[in-house]
Every structure is written in C-alpha cells, then in structure tokens.
C-alpha positions as CSV (number, residue, x, y, z in Angstrom):
1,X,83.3,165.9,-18.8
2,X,82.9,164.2,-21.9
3,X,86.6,162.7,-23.8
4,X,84.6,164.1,-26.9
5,X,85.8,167.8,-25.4
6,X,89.2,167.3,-24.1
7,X,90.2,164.8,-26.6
8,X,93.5,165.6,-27.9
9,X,93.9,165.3,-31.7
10,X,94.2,161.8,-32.8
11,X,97.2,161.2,-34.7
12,X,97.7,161.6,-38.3
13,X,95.4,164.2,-38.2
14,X,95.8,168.4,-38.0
15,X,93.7,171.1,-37.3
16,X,92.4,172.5,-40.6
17,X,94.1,175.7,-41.4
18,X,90.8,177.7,-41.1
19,X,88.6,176.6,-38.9
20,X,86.2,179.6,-38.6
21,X,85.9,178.8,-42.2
22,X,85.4,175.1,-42.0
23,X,82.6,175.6,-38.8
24,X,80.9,178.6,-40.6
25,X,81.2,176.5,-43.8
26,X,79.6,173.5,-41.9
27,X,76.8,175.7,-40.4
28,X,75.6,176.7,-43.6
29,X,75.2,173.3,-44.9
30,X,73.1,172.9,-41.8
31,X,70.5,175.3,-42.0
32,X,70.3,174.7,-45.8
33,X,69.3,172.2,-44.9
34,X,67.0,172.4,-42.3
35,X,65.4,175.0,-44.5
36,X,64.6,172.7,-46.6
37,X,62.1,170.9,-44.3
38,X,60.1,174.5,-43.8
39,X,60.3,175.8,-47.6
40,X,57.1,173.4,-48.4
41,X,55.0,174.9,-45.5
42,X,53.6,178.0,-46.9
43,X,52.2,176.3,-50.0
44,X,50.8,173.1,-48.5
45,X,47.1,174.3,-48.1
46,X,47.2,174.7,-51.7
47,X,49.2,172.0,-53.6
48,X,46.2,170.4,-54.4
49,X,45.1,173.4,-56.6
50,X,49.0,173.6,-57.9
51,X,49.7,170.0,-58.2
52,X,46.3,169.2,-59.9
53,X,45.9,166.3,-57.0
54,X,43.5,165.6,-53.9
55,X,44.3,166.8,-51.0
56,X,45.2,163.2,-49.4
57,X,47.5,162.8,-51.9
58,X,49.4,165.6,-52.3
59,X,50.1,165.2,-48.1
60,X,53.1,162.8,-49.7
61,X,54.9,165.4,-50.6
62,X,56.0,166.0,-47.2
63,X,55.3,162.4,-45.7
64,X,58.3,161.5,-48.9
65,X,60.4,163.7,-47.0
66,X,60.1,162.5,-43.5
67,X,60.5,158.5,-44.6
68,X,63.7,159.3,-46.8
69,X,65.2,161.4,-44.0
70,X,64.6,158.5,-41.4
71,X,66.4,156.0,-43.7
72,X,69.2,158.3,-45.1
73,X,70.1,159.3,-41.7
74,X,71.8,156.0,-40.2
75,X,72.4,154.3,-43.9
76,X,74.3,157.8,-44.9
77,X,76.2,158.4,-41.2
78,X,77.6,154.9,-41.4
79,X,78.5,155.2,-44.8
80,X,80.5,158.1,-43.8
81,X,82.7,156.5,-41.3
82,X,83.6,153.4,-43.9
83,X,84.1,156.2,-46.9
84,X,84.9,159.5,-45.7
85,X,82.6,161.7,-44.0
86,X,82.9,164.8,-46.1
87,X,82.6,162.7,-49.5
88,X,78.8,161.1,-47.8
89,X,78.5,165.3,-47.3
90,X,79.2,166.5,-50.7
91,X,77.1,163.6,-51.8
92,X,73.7,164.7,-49.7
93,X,74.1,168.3,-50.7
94,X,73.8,167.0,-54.2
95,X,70.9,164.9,-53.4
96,X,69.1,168.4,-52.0
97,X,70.1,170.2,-54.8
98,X,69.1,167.8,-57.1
99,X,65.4,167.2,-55.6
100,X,65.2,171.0,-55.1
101,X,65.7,171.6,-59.4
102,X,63.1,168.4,-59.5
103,X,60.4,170.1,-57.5
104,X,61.3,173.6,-59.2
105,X,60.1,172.1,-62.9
106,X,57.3,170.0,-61.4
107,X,54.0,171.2,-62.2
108,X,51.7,168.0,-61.2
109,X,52.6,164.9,-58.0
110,X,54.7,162.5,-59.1
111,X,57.9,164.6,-60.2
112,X,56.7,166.5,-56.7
113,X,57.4,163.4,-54.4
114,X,60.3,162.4,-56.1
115,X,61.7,165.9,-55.4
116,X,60.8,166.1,-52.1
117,X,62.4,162.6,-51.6
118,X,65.8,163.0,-52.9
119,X,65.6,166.5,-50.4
120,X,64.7,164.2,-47.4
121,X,68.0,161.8,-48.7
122,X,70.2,165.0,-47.1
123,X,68.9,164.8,-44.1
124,X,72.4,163.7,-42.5
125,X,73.7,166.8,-43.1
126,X,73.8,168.1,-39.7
127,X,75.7,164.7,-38.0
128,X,78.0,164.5,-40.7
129,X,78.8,168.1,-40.1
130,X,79.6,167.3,-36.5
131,X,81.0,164.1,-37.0
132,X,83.8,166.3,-39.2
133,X,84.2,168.9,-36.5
134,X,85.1,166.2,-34.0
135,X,87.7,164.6,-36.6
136,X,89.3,168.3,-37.7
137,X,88.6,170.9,-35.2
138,X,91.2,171.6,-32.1
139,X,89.7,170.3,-28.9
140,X,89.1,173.3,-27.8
141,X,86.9,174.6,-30.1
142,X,84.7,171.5,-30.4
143,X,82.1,172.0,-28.1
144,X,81.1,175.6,-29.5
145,X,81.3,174.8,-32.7
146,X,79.2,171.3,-32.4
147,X,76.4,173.2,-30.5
148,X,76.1,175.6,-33.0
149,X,75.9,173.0,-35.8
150,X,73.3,171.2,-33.8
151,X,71.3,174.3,-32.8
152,X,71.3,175.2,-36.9
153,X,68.2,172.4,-37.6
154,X,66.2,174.7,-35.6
155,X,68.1,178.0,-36.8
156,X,67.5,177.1,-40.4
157,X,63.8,176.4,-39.8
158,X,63.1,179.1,-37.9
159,X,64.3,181.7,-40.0
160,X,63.3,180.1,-43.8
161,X,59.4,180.0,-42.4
162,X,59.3,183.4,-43.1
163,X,61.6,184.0,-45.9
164,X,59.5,181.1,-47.5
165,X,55.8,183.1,-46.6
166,X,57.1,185.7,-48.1
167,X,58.7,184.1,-51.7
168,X,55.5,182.1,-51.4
169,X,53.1,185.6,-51.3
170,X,55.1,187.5,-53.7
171,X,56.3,185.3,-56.4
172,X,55.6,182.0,-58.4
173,X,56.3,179.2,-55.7
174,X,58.5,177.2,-57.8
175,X,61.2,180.3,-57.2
176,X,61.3,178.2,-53.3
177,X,62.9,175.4,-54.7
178,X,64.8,177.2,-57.5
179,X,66.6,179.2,-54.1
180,X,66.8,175.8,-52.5
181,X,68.7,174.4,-55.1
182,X,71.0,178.2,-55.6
183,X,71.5,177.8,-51.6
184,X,72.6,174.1,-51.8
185,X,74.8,174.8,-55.1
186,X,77.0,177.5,-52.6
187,X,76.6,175.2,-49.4
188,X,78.7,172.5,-52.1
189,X,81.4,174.6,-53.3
190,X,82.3,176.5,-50.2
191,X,82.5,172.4,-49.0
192,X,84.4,171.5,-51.5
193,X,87.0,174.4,-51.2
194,X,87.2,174.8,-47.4
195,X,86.3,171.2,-45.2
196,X,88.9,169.3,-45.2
197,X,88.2,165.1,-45.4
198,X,89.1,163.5,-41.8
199,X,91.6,160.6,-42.0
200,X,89.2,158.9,-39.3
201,X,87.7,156.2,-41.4
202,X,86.9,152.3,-40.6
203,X,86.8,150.9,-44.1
204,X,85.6,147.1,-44.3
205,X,81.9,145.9,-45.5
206,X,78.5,147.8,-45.8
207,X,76.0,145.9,-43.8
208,X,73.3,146.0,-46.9
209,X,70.5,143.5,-45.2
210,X,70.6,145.9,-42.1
211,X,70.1,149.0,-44.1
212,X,67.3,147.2,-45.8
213,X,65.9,145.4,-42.6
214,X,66.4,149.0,-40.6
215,X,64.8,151.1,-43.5
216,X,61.7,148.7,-43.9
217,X,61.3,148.7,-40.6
218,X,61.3,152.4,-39.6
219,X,59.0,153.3,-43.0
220,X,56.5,150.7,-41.8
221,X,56.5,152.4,-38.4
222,X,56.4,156.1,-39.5
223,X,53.6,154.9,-42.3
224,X,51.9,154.5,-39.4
225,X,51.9,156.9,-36.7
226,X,52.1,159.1,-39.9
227,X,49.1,158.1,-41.5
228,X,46.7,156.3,-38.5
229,X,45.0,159.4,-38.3
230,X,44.1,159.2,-41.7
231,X,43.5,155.7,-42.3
232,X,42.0,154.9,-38.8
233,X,44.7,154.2,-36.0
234,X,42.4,150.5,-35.7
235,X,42.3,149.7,-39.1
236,X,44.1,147.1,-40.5
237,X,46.7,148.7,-42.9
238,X,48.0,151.0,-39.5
239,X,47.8,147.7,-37.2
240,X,49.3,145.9,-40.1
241,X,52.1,148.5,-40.7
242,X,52.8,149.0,-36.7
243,X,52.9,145.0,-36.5
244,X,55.3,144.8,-39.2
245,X,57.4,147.2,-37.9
246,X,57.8,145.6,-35.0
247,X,58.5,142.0,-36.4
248,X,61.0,143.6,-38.8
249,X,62.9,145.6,-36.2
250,X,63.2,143.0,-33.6
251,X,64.6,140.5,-36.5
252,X,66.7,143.4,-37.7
253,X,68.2,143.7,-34.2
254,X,69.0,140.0,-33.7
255,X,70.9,140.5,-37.4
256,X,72.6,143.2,-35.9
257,X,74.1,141.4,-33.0
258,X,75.2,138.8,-34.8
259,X,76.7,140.8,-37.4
260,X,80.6,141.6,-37.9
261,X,80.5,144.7,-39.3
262,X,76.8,145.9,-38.3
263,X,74.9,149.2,-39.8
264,X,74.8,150.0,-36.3
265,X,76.9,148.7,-33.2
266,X,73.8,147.6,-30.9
267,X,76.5,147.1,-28.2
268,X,78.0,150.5,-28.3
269,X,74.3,152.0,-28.2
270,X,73.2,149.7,-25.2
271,X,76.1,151.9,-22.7
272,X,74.2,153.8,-20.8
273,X,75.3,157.0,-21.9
274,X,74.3,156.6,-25.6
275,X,71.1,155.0,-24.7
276,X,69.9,157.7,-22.3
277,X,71.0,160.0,-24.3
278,X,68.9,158.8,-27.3
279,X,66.0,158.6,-25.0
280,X,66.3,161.8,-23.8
281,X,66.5,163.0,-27.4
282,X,63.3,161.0,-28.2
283,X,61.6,162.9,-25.4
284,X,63.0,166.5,-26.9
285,X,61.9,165.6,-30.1
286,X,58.3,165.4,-29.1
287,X,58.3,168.4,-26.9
288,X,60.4,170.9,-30.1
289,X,57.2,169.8,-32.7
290,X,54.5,170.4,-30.2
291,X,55.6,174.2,-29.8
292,X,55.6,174.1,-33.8
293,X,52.3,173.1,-34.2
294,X,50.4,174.8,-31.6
295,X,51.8,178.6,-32.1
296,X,51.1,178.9,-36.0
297,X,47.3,177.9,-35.6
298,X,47.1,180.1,-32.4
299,X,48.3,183.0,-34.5
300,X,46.2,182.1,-37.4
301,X,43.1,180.9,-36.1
302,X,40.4,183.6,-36.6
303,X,39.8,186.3,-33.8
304,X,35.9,185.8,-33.3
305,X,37.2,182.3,-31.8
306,X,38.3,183.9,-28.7
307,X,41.4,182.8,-28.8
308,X,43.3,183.2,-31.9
309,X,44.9,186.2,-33.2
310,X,44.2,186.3,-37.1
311,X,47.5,186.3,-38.4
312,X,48.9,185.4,-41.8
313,X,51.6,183.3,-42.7
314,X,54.1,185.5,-43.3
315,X,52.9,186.8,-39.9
316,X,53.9,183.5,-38.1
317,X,56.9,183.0,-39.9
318,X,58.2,186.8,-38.6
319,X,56.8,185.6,-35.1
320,X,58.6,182.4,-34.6
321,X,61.5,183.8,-36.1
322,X,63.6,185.4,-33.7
323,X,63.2,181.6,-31.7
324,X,66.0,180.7,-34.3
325,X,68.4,184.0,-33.2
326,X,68.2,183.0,-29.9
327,X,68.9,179.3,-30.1
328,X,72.1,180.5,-31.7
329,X,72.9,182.6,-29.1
330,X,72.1,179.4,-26.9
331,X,74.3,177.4,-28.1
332,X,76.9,179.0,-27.7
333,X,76.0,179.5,-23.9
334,X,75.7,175.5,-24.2
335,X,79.0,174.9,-25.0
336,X,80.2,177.1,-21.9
337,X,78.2,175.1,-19.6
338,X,79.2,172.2,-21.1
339,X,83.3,172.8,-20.6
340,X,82.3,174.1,-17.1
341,X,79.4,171.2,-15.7
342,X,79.6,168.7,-18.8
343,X,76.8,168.0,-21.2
344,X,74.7,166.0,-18.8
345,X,73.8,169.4,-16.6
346,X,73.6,171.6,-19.9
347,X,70.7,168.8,-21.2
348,X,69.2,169.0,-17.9
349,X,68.4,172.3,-17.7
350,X,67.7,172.9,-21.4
351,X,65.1,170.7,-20.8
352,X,64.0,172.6,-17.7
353,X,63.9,176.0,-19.9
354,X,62.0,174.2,-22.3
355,X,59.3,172.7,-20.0
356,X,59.0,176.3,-18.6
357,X,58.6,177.6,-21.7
358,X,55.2,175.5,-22.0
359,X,54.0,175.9,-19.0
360,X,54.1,179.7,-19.2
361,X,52.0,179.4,-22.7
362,X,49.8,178.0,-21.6
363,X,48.9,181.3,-19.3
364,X,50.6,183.7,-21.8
365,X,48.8,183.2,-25.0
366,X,46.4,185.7,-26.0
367,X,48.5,188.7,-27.5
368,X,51.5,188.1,-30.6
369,X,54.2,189.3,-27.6
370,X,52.8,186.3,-25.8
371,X,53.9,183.7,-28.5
372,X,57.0,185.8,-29.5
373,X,58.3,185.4,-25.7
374,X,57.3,181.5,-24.8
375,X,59.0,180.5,-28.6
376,X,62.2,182.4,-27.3
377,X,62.1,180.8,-23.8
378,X,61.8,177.1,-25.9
379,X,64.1,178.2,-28.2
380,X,66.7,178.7,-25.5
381,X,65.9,175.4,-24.0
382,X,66.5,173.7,-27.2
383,X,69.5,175.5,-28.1
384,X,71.1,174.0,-24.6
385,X,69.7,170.5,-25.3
386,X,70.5,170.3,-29.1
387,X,73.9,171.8,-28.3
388,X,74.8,168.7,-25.4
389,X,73.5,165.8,-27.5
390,X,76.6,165.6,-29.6
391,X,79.0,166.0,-26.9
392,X,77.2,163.2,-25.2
393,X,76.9,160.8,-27.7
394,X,81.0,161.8,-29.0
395,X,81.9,161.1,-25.3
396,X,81.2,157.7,-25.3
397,X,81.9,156.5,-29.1
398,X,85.2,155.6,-30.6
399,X,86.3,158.2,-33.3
400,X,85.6,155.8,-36.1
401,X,81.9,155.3,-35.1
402,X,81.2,159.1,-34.7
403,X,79.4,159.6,-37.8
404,X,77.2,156.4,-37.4
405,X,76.0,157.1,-33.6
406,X,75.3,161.3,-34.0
407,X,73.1,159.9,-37.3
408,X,71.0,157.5,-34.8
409,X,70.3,160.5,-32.4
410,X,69.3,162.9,-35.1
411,X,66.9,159.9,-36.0
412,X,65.5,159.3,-33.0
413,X,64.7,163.5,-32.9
414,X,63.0,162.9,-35.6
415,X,61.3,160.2,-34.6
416,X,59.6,162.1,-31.3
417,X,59.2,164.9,-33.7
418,X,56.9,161.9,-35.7
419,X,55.3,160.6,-32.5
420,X,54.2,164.4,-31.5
421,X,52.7,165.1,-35.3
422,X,50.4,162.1,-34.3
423,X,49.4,162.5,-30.5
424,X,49.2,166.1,-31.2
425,X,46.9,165.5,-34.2
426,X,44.2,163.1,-32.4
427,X,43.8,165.7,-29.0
428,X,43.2,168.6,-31.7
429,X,40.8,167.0,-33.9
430,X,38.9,165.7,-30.8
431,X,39.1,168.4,-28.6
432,X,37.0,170.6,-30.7
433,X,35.0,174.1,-31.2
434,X,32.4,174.8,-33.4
435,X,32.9,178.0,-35.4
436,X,30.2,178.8,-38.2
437,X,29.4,175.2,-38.9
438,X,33.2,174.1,-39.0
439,X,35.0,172.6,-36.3
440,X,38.2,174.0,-34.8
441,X,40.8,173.1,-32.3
442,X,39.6,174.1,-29.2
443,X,41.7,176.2,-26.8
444,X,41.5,173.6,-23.9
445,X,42.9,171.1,-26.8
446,X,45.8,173.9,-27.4
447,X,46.6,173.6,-23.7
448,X,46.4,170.0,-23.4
449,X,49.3,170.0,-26.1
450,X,51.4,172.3,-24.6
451,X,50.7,170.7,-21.1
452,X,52.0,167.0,-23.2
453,X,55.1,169.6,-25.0
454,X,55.8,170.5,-20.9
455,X,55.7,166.8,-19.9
456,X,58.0,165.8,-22.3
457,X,60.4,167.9,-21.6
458,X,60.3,166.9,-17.9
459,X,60.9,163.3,-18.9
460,X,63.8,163.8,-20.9
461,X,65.0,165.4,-17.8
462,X,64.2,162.8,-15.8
463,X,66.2,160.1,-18.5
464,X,68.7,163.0,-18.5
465,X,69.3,162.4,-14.3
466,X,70.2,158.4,-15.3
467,X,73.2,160.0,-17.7
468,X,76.6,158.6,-15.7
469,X,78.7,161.4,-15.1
470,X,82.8,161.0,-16.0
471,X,85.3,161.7,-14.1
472,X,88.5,163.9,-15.6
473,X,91.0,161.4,-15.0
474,X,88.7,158.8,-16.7
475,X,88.5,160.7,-19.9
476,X,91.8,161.6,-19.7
477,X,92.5,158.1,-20.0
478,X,90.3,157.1,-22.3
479,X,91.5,159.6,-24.4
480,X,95.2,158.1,-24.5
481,X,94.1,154.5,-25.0
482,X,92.0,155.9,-28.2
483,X,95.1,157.8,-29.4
484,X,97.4,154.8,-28.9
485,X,94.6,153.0,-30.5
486,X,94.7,155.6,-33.5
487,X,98.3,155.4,-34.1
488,X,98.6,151.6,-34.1
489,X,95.6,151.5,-36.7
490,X,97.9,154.3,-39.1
491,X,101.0,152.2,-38.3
C-alpha cells in the first residue's frame, strides 16, 4: 500500500483542528475551479457575434486557457513546495477571480483572452489542494479526502455545464463570469480562515530557465496538436511548432538533469511508479475528453439524422450531470479500495469500468437514458482512477516534492485530454454525413471515437499492470526514514 496512506505525521506538523472544514474547504476550491473550464461552453458558438471577432479567432479564448493551465500547473506546484503551498493557493484563486471580473467587463477579444488566461493560471488548484491534505490531514483520512479532491475536476465540470446553459439562456452571459469571480471570492476566504499552511517546504532557488524552457516547450507542442487541424497538420507552422517542441523539450530535459535545484526532479519521475503512473494518466486523459465530446453532439445533433436526439444545451448539461454525482460517490468507494488492495488495483479497474462504459455506448446510444447511463458507468471509472493517481504518485515522493510531482500528473491529464481534442477532431470531420447540403459527423465516426475512448482506457490498464506493488513493511519503513529525515531537517 502506498507510504502516502499510512504515513504517520511528519514531525512538526499537527492535524488541523477541523479537518471536515479544511477537506470541504479544499473541495470547493476544486470544483471552482474546474467550473471554470465549462462556464465558456454554452456561449462559444456565438462569441463571434458577442466579441465582434471571426470565428477562428475568438477559438483563443479557450485555446488561452488550455496553454496557461499547462504552464501554471508545474511552474505553480513547485513554487508551492519552495514557498508554501497554501500561499501558491490563495495566489491562483486570485488569478481566477481576477480573469473571471476581466472577462465579466469585456465586451470585444483582447480583454476576452486575457481573462480567460489569468483563469487558466489557477489551474493548480486541484494538486495544491492535495498536496495540503497530505501535509495536514491525519493518515487516516488521506486517502478519502485526496480522492474526492481529485474526483472534483470532473465534479465541478459536470455539474457547471448545466448551471452555465442555463445562466447562459436566461440572462446576459457576462453574469457567468461575474458568478465565477463571486464563487472564487468565497473559495478565498473560507481558505484563508480554515486551511492551515503546511510546515513541509524545501526553500532554496527557483529553476527560472526550466520554467521558461518547460513552458516554451509545452505551448509549442499544444499550439500544435491544438491548432493542426486548423492550420493543416502538414503545414509548416504545425511541423514547425511540433519540431520545436521537441528540440526545446529534449534541451530542457538535459538542463534538468544537470540542474541542482531542478523545476522538476527528472530522477524522481524516472521510478517506475511515478512514471507509469503518469502514463497511465496520459492514457485516462484521452479516454475522460472523448466521452465529453461525443455525448453533447449525440444529444444535439438533429433527429432527421438518424442518430441524434435534438437536444439543447441546457439539455446536455442536465444529461451529463448526474456523471459528476456519481464520481463523487466513486471516490469515495476509491479510497476504500485503495486502503484495502492499494491504489494500483483501484486504477486498474477504474479503467476497466471506464473502458466498459465505451464499449456499451457504442450499442446503447439511441435514447437520452442511453447517454445518461454509459456517462454514469465512465463517470464511475474515472472517479476510481482520478481518486488512485494521487495516492500513487504521494507513495513514491518525498513530502517536500509533493506539490511539484501531483502538478506534473494533473499536466499530463491534460495533456491526453489535448491529444484526444485532436485525434478526435480529424476522425469526425472525415468520417462524415451529408445532411441538407452540410456535412455532419457520421455515426460510424461517433463509434470509432468511442471504440479509441475504450482503447485508451485499456492501455492505461495495461501501463497500470507495470505499477510495482509495495509491500507493508517496506512503507512502513520508508515511512520512518522520511520522518527521521523530517525531524533532522526542523532540528
């Protein structure tokens, strides 16, 4: 089982007097968060008639998001275990609040993007959140109350898709930002008051040319796998941007090694748990996104195609919401697995339930009940993988690194999430219909999608099986030499 969930507290440290407080407090900050990255959906069909912009352009608005959260995420969760983790917190809760008041006065692109940016610069809520439930929960709480942290990314999406249909459809759309920016204000005080700062920090220097090296090197790569289908995945500005991207990050890695105090510890991600792990997460990051972009155009495609079911938005957001209910639920059923078999089994058969889930829609996907029960069955799946990935990735870091190594696997999430927009988007617009002159996704293309969501969830299973397992009386003592470590670093 993983040291991460029998670890005794390191010394120095206490449990915080209320820790149903500090992990409910935590949560929140979560799926603020998370909402966040949904609130924009509703409107994007029409921000070029609200932003006074082309449609190609106003696409930034959410492209901004995804390149600031991939560079936040590791610059941000290292900062947090030099500075203080709850301080790198309070600070990305202000960055959402302040891009939400941007976008809430912005009536044309530019103040838009900026916005949207500083809103993707919080995007290591969710790590830092569990990085501080490792640091100032009691052992036995941790593994609950890191699933349920994890599980709120999905949570907080699935349930703001329809609360944003439905602000969207009633009222002006700038109120979505103006109750981003409300939600955010509250996730920041109730931090401020209740989360206590962990004593767990390494100090030293901030590796600056491997922030920049790492964040020019990731924007080149998610430019393009972003944008190929919009440029042309052979022209030269995508070749260009994917050839950089791998020139930077190879040169970036070889900084790394050779750096004291790296960005990130190259070595510690090379052990075999991390690294499968990240793969694994790579893999579940592909197969979440293709659920979320097959079942809203099923459900809103028009009847007369045969296959879709008519829907409006506000529909698919009521649809897809209970998905987030039950990954809660999930996660806690993770964490019981997890203290009973270790995380390894509990992200093996999350991504079994989730592979399942795909395979049955692709038989099951002509009625709304259809979609409503294969989102549950993946939500389930992902509420058991999201919940293990942290107790993973805590089993085999020290303390001080914590912050710093559950950043990297939220980016690499995000990064199959990236990898799944494009694959996903070249089989749709090939694998086509015609319908009155336009052309359509086809229902074949649906299934090869979800057939491609099913495989990837197999493969993370199959990285999953190369996981080593621990034994007890090796975490136990690992757990001792990292306390004796803790107090000779206080003394």
């Amino acid at each position: 089982m993983s040291d991460a969930l029998t670890r005794p507290a390191a010394a120095g440290t206490s449990a915080p007097p209320r820790p149903n407080a500090v992990v409910a407090v935590l949560a929140l900050a979560g799926i603020v968060v998370s909402l966040m990255q949904t609130l924009v959906i509703p409107i994007v069909p029409e921000l070029p008639t609200l932003l006074h912009a082309s449609a190609s352009d106003t696409v930034w608005a959410v492209t901004a998001t995804l390149l600031a959260a991939a560079v936040a995420t590791p610059v941000v969760g290292r900062l947090g275990d030099m500075i203080g983790k709850r301080r790198m917190l309070l600070t990305s809760i202000v960055l959402l609040v302040s891009g939400s008041v941007v976008c809430a006065l912005a009536d044309s692109l530019v103040p838009m993007i900026i916005g949207r940016t500083l809103q993707g610069l919080a995007a290591a809520v969710v790590p830092l959140g569990i990085s501080i439930m490792r640091d100032a929960l009691p052992a036995d709480r941790l593994a609950g109350s890191t699933a349920l942290m994890s599980a709120s990314l999905g949570v907080g999406g699935a349930l703001g898709l329809p609360a944003a249909a439905f602000i969207a459809d009633k009222w002006d759309w700038h109120i979505l930002f103006w109750t981003s920016a409300a939600l955010g204000a509250v996730a920041f005080a109730l931090v401020l008051l209740i989360v206590p700062e962990s004593k767990v920090r390494t100090g030293g220097r901030f590796d600056l040319a491997g922030a920049l090296g790492l964040s020019a090197g990731l924007v080149a790569l998610l430019l393009a796998v972003s944008k190929g289908a919009t440029w042309g995945w052979t022209s030269g500005t995508t070749l260009g941007l994917g050839t950089a991207a791998v020139v930077i990050l190879l040169a970036w890695g070889f900084w790394e090694l050779r750096s004291r105090q790296p960005l990130v510890d190259l070595r510690t991600t090379a052990k075999p748990q991390v690294l499968f792990t990240n793969l694994a997460s790579v893999a579940l990051g592909f197969s979440m996104f293709a659920m979320s972009l097959v079942l809203p155009q099923l459900l809103q495609l028009p009847e007369q195609t045969g296959y879709g079911l008519g829907k409006s938005m506000l529909t698919v957001g009521l649809v897809l919401a209970p998905q987030g209910l039950v990954m809660m639920v999930m996660s806690a059923a993770s964490a019981k697995l997890t203290q009973a078999k270790g995380p390894k089994v509990t992200l093996m058969i999350g991504a079994l339930i989730v592979a399942s889930g795909y395979a049955l829609n692709i038989v099951l996907m002509s009625e709304v009940w259809h979609l409503i029960l294969v989102s549950c069955i993946i939500g389930a799946g992902v509420g058991f993988t999201y919940g293990a990935l942290p107790a993973l990735i805590m089993g085999a870091v020290d303390p001080s690194e914590t912050a710093a190594a559950n950043s990297l696997n939220t980016l690499m999430r995000s990064l199959g999430t990236s990898f799944a927009s494009a694959i996903a988007g070249v089989i749709l617009s090939q694998m086509t219909t015609d319908f009155g002159g336009h052309a359509l996704a086809s229902e074949n293309g649906f299934k090869v999608v979800m057939a491609i969501g099913a495989g990837a969830a197999l493969l993370a299973f199959l990285v999953a099986t190369f996981i080593p397992r621990q034994k007890a009386a090796a975490v136990a003592a690992t757990d001792g030499d990292r306390e004796v470590e803790s107090v000779g670093a206080e003394a």
